[in-house]
N, C-alpha and C positions, 0 to 999 in steps of 0.2 A: 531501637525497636523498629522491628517493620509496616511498612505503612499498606494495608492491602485494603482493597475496596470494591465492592463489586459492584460493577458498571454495566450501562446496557451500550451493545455496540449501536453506532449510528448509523450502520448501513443493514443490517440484518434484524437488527433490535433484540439479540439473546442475549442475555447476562452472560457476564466471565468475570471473574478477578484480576485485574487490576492489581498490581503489583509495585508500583513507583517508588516503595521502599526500599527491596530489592529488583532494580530493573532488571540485574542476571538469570533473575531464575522467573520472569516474568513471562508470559504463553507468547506475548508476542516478538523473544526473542529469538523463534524457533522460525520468523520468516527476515530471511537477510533483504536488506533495502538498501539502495544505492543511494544518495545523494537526490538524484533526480526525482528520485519515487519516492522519496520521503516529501519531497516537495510536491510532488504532481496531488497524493496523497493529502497536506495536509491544508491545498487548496479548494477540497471539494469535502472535505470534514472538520468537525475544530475539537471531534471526542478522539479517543483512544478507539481501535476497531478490534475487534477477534482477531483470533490467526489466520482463520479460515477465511474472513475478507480481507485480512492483510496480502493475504495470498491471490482471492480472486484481482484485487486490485492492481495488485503487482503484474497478472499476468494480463490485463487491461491495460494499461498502460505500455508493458512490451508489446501487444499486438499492434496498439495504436503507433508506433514508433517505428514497427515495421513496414504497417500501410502506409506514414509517410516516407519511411526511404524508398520504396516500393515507385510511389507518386513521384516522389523526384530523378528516379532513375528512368521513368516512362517519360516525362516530359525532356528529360536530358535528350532521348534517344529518336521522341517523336519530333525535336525542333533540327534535326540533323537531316 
């Protein structure tokens, strides 16, 4: 039997279902996450989040990773 539950997210605070019976068919498999962003992710929440901030976060995190390659490429080019 499936196990659904509806949750409020922790960063938007809107109800969604919660799905952990069937992860597959759960909202939040519909945003792919790396490794990394599951980490960056589940250091700044301990709930399950929406898709829709699964996604803002996701692209928080790429930006922030950009500004630091960004920063190390300036300081590569400014100590030269």
């Amino acid at each position: 039997m499936a196990c659904h539950e509806t949750v409020t997210c922790p960063r938007c605070k809107s109800a969604f279902e919660c799905r952990v019976g069937t992860i597959l068919r759960c909202q939040c498999q519909a945003v792919p996450l790396t490794a990394e962003e599951r980490q960056y992710i589940s250091e700044q929440y301990s709930g399950c989040l929406c898709a829709d901030c699964l996604q803002a976060v996701k692209s928080s995190y790429k930006q922030e990773k950009f500004r630091q390659r960004l920063q190390q490429v300036f300081t590569l080019f400014g100590k030269r």
